[in-house]
DOSE-978009 format. One record per atom (N, C-alpha, C, O): residue in one letter; x, y, z. Coordinates in steps of 0.001 Angstrom, whole numbers, plus 500000, padded with zeros to 6 digits. Example, Ala and Ser with C-alpha at 12.3 -4.5 7.8 and 13.67 -1.06 7.14 Angstrom:
residues 2
a513190494310507800a512300495500507800a513200496700507800a514236496681508465s512850497750507080s513670498940507140s512900500030507870s513409501138508039
end
This chain:
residues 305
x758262087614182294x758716088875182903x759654088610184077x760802089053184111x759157087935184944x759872087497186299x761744087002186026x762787087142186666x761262086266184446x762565085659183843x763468086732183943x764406086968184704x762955087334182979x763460088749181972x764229089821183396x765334090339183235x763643089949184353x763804090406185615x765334089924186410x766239090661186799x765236088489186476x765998087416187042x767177087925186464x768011088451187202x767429087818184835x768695087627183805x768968089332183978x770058089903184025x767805089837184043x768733091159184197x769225091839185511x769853092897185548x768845091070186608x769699091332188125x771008090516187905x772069091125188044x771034089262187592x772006088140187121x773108089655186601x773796090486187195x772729089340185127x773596090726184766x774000091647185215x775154092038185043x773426092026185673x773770093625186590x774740093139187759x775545094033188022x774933091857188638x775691091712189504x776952091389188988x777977091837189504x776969090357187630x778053090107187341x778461091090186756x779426090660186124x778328092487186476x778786093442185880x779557093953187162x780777093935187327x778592094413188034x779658095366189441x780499094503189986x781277094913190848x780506092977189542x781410092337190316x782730091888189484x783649091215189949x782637092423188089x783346091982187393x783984093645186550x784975093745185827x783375094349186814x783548095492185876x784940096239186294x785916095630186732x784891097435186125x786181098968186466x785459098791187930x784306098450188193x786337099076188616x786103099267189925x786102101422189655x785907102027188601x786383101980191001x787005103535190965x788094103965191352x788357105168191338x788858103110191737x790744103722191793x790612104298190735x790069103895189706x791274105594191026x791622106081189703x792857105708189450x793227105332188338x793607105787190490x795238105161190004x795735104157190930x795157104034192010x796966103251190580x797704102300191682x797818102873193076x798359103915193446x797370102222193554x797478102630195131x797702101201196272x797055100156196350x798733101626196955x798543100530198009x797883101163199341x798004102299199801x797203100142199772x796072100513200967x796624099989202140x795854100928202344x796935099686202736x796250099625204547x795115098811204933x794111099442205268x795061097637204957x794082097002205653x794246096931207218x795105096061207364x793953097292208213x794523097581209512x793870096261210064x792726095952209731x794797095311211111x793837094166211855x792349094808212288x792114096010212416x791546093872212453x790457094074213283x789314095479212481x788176095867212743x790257095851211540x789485096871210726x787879096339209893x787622095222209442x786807097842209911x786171096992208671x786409096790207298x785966097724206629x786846096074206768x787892096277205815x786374096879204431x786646097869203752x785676096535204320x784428097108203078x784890098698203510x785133099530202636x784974098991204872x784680100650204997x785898101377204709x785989102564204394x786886100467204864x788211100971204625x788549101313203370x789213102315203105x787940100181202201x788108099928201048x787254101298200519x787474101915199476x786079101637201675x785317102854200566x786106104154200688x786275105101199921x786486103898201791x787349105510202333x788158105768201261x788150106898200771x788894104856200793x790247104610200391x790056105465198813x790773106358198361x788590104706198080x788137105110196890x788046103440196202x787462103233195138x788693102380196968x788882100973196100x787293100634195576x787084100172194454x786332100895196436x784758100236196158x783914101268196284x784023102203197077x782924101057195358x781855101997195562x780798101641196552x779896102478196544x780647100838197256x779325100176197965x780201099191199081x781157098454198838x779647099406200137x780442098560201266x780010097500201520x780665096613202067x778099097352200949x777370096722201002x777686095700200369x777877094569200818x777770096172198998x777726095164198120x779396094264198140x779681093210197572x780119094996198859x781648094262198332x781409093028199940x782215092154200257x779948093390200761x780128092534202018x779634091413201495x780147090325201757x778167091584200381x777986090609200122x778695090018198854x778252088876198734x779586090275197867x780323089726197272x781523088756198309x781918087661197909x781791089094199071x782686088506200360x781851086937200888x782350085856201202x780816087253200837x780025086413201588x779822085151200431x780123083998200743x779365085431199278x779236084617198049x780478083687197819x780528082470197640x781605084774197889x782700083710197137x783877082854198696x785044082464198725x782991082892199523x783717082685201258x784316081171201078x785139080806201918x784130080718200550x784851079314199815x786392079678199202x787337078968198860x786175081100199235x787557081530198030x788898081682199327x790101081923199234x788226081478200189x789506082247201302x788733083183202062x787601083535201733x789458083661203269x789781084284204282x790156085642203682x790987085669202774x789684086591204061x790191088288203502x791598088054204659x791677087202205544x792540089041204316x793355089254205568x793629090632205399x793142091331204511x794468091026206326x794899092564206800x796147092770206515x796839091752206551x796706093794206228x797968094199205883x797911095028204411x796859095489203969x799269095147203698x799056096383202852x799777096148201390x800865095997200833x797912096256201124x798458095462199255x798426096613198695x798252097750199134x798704095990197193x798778096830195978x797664096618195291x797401095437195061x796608097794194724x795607097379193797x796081098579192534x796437099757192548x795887097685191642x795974098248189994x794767099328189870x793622099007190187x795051100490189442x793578101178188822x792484100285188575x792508099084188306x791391101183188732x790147100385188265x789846098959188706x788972098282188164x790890098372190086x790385097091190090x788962096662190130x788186097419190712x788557095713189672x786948095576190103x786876094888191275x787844094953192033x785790094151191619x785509094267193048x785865092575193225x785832091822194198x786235092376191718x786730090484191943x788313090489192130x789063089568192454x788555091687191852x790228091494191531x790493091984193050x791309091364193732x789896092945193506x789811093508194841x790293092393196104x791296092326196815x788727091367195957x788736089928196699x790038089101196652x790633088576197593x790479089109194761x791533088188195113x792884088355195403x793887087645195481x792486089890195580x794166090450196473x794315090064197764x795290089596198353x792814090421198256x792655090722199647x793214088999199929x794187088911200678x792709087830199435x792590086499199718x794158086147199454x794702085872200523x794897086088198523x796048085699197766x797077086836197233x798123086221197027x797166087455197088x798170088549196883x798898088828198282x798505089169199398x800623088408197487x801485088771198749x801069090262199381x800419090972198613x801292090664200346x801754091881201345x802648092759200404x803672092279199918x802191094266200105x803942094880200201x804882094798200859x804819094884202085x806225094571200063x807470094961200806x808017095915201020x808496096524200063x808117096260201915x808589097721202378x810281096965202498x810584095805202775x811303098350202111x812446098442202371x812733099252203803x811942100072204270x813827098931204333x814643099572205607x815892099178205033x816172098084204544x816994100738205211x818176100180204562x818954100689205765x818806101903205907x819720100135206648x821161100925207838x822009100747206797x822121099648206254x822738101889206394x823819102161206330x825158101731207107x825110101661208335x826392101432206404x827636100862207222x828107102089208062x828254103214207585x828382101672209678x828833102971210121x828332103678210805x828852104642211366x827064103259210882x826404103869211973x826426103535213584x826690102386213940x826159104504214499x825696103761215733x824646103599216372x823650103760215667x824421103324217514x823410102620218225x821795104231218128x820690104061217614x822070104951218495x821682106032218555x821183106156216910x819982106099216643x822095106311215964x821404106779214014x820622105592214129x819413105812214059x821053104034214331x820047103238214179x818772102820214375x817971102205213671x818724103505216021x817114103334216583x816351104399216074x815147104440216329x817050105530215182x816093106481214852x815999106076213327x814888106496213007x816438105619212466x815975104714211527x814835103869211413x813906103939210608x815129102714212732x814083102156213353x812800102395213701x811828101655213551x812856103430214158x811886103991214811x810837104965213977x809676105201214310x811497105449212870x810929106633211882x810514105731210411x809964106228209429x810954104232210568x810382103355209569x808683103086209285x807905102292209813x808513103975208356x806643103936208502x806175102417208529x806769101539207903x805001102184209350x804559100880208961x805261099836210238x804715098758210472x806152100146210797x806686099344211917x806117099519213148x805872100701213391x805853098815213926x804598098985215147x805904098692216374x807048098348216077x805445098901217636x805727098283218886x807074099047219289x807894099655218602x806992098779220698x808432099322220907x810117099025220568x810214097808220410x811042099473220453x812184098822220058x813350098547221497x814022099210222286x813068097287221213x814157097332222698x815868097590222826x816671097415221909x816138097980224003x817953098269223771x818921097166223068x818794095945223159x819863097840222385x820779096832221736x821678097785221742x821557099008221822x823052096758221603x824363096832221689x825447097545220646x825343097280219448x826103098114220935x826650098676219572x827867097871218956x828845097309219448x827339098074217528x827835096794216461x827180095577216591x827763094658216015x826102095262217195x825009094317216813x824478093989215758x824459092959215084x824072094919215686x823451094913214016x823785095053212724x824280096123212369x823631094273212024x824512094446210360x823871095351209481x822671095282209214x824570096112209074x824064097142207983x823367096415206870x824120095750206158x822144096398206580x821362095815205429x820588096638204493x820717097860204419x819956096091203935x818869096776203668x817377095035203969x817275093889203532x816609095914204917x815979095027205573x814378095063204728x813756096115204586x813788093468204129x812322094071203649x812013093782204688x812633093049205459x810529094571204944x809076094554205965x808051094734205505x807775095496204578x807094093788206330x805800094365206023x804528095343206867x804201094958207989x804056096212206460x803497097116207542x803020096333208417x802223095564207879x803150096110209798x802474096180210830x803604094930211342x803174094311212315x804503094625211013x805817094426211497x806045095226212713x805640096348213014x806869094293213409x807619095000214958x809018095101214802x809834094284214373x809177096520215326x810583097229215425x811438096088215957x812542095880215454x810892095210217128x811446094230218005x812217092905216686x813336092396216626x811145092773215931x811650092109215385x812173091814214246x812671090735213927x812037093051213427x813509093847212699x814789093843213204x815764093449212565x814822094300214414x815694093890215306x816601092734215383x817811092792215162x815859091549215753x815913090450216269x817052089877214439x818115089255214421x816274090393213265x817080089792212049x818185090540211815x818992090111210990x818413091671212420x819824092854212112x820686091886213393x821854091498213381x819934091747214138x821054090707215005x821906089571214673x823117089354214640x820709088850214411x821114087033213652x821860087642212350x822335086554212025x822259088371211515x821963088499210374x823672088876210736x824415088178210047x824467089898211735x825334090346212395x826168089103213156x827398089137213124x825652088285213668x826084087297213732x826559086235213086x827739085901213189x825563085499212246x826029085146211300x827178085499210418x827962084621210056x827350087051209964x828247087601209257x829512087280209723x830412086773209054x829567087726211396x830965087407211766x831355086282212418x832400086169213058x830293085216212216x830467083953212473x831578083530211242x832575082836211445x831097084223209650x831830083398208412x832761083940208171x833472083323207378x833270085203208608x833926085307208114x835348085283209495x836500085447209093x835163085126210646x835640084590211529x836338082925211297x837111082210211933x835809082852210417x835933080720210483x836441081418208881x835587080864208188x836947081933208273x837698082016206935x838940083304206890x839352083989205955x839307083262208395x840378084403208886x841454083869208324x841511082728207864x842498084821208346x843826084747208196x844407083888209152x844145083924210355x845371082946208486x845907082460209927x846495083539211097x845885084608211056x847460083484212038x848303084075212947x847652085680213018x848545086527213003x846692086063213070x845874087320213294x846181087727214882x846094086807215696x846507088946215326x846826089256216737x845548089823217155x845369090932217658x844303088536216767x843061088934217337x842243087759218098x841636086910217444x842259087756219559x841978086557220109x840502085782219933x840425084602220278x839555086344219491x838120086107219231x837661086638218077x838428087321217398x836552086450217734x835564087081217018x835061088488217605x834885089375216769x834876088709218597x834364089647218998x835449090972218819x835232092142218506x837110090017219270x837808091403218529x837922092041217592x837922093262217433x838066090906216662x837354091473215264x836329092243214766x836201092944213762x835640091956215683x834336093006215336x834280094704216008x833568095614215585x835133094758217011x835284096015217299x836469096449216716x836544097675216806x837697095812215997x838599096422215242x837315096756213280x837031097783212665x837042095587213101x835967096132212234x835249097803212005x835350098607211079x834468097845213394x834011098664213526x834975099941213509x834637100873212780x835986100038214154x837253100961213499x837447101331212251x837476102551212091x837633100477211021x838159100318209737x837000101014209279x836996101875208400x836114100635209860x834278101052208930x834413102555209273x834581103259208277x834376103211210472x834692104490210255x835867105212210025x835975106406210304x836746104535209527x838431105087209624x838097105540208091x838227106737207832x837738104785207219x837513105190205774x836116104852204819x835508103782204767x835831106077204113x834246105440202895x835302105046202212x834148104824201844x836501104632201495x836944104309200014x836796102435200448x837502101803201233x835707101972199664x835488100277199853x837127099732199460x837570098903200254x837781100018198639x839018099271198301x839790099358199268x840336098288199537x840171100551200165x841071100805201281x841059100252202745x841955100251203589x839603099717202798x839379098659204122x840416097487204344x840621097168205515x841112096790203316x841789095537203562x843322096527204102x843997096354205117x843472097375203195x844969097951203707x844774098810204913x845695098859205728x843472099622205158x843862100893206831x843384099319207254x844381098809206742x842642098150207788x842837096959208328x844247096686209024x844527096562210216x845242096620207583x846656095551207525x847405096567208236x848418096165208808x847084097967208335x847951098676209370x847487098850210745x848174099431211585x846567098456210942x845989098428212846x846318096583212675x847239096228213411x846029096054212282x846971094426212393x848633094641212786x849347094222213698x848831095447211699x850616095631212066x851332096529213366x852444096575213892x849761097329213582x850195097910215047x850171096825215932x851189096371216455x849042096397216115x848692095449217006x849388094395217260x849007093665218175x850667094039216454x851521093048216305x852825093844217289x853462093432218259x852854094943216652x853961095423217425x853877096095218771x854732096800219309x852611095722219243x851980097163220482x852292097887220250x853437098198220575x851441098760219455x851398099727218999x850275100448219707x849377099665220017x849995102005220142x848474101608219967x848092102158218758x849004102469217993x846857102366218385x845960102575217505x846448103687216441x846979103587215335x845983104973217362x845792105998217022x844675106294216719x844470107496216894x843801105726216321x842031105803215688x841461107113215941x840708107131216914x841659108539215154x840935108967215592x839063108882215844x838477109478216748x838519108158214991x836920107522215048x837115107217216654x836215107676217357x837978106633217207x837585105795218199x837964107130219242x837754106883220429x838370108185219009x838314109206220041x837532110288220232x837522111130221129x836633110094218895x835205110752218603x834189110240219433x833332110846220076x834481108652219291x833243108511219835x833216108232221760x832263107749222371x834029108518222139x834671108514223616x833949110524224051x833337110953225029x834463111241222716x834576112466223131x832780113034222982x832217113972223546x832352112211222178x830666112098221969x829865111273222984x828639111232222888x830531110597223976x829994109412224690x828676108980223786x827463109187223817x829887108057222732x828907106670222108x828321107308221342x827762106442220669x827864108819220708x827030109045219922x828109109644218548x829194109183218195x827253110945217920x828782111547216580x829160112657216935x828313113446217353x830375112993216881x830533114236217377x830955115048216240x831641114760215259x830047116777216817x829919117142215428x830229118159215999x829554119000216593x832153117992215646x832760119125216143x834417118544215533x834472117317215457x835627119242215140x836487118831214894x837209118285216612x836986118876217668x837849117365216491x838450116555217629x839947118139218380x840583118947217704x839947117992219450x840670118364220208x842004117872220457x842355116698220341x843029119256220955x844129118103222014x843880117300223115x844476116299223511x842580118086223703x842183117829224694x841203116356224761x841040115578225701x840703116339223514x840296114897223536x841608114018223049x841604112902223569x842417114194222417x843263113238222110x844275112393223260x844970111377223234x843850113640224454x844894113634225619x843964113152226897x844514113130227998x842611112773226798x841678112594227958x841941111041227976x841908110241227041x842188110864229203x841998109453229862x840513108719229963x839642108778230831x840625107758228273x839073106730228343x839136105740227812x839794105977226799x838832104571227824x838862103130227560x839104103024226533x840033102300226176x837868104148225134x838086104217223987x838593105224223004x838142105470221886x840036105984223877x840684106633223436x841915105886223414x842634105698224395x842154105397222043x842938104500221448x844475105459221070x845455104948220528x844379107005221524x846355107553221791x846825107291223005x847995107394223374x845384106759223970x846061106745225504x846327105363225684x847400105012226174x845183104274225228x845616102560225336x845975102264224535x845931102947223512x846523101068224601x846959100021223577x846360099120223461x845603098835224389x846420098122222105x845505097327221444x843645098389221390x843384099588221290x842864097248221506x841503097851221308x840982098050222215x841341097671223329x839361099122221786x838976099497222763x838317098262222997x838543097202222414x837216098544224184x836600097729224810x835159097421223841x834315096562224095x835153097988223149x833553096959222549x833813097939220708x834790098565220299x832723097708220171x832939098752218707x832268100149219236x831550100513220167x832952100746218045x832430102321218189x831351102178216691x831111103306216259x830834101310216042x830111101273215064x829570100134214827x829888099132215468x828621100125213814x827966099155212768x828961098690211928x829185099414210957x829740097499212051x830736097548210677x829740096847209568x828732096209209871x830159097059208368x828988095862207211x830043094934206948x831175095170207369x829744093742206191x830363092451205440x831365093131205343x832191093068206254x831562093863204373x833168094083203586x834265094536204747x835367093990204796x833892095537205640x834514095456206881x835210094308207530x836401094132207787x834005093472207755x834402091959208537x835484091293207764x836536090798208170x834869091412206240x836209091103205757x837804091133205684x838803090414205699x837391092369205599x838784093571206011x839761093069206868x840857092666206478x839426093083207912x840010092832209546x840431091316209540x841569091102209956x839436089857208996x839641089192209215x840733087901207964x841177086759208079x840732089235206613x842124088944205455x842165090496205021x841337091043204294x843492091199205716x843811091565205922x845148092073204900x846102091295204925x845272093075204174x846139093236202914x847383093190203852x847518093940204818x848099092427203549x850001091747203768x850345093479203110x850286093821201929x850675094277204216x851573095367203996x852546095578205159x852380094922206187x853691096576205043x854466097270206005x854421098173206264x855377098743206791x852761099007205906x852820100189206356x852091100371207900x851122099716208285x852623101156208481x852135101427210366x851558102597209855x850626102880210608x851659103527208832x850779105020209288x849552105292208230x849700104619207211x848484106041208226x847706106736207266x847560108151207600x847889108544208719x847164108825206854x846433110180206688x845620110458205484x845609109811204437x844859111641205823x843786111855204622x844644112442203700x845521113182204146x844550112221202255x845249113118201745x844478113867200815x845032113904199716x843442114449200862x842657115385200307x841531114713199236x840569115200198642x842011113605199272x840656113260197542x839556112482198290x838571112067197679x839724112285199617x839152111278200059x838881109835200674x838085109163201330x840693109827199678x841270108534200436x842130108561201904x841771109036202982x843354107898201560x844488108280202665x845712107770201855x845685106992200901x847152108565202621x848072107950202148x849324107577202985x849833108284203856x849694106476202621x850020105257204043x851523105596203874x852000105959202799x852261105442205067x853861105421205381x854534104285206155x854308103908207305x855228103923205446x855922102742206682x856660102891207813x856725102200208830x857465104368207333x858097104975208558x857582106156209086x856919106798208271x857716106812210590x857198108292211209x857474109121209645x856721109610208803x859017108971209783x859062110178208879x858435110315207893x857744111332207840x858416109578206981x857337109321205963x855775109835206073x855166110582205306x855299109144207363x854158109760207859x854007111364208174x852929111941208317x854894111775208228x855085112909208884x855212114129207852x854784115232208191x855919113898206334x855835114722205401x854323114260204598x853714115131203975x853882113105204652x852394112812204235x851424114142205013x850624114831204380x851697114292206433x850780115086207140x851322116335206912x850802117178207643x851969116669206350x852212118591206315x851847118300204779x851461119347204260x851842117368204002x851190117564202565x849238118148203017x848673119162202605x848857117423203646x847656117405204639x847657118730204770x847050119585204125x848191118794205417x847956120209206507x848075121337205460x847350122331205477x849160121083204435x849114122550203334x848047122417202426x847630123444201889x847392121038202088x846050120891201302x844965122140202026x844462123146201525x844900121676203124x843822122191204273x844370124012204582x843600124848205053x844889124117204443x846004125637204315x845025126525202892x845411127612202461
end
């Protein structure tokens, strides 16, 4: 009897420890540090018994260390498959994607509204950070999301700085990166970055200045977007990064430029055109001379008419 007793507790454990768990469906959980993770697991619906998944924990403690952070369990895991997530199964990856083009301001609220990212985010610079798409794992620091949009920004215009055009009328890297940041908001059409580029190169050759309107948005926004059509009155205000009043560049970027940007600026499409305008589809269309430029913009202006 005692036997008969024995083989059928035997049984019965290797059943709850091996059987359907009660997820009803895929779910990723939340193991929080310092949490009880059995109680978490019951809240959740992963285990039926907190008890029993403590002492299944305790039995197989040779198997590994449980850890914290936020897996994936399959329906019905049982309470072995449970263990060997908790022990060996990577972390989810969470995505964070910045967009090209943004500034300091869209970025920290990206940052900041990224579920699963802990701690405070400290100040950074505008055009620091490279537009990515960044993985994480919950309980990751904003700080140091951060810290890889930096290196990651660096790097970028480290390579493509060291694979420039020769004779560029750009004394550093860093100019590059705030003419970058120009090109990135001057146009969305990805093909048109190397040519509106080759025409702020060809100003810049001739002291020219700019014209940028982006770069008088963000003077007239101090640093943030301005969500308002631009003025005479901004075109005509005396500021560092109002590029109708100076010549060459402003003083730092008005954006996030991404890779293809950096590219842009630093090979640069061999043209003779000095002007652009929008010309209604989305793109722009370039002139070598005023005049030229000048019937381009009343094509403009009667689109917009």
């Amino acid at each position: 009897m005692l036997a008969a007793l024995a083989g059928g507790g035997a049984w019965w454990s290797w059943k709850a420890y091996t059987g359907p768990g009660p997820l009803a469906e895929s779910s990723n959980i939340v193991i929080p540090r310092g949490a009880n993770i059995g109680e978490t697991l019951l809240s959740k619906g992963a285990i039926t018994d907190a008890r029993l998944f403590a002492a299944a924990t305790l039995l197989t403690r040779e198997e590994g260390p449980l850890r914290a952070g936020e897996f994936a369990f399959p329906a019905q895991a049982s309470l072995q498959q449970v263990l060997d997530i908790l022990r060996h199964a990577r972390p989810v990856q969470r995505r964070l994607t910045i967009p090209e083009g943004l500034v300091v301001a869209q970025i920290r609220v990206v940052l900041e509204n990224a579920d699963g990212l802990t701690g405070e985010l400290p100040p950074f610079d505008e055009g620091s950070f490279l537009p990515e798409t960044y993985a994480y794992q919950w309980g990751d620091t904003r700080a140091s999301v951060l810290r890889r949009g930096q290196a990651a920004m660096e790097q970028a215009l480290a390579q493509a700085w060291a694979a420039r055009a020769p004779n560029l009328p750009l004394a550093n890297a860093r100019e590059a990166l705030v003419l970058a940041s120009i090109v990135e908001r001057e146009t969305g059409v990805a093909a048109e970055r190397p040519l509106v580029a080759g025409v702020f190169i060809n100003r810049l050759r001739r002291g020219m200045p700019l014209q940028s309107d982006p770069t008088v948005a963000y003077a007239a926004a101090r640093g943030g977007v301005l969500d308002r059509p631009l003025t005479r009155a901004d075109l005509d205000a005396e500021h560092p990064f109002n590029t109708y009043r100076i010549r060459g560049l402003p003083p730092a970027p008005i954006a996030s430029p991404g890779r293809e940007a950096l590219k842009a600026v630093t090979q640069p499409e061999a043209t003779e055109f000095l002007y652009f305008v929008a010309d209604g589809t989305g793109g722009h269309a370039f002139a070598r001379t005023l005049d030229e430029h000048n019937r381009n913009v009343a094509r403009w202006r009667a689109l917009g008419r």
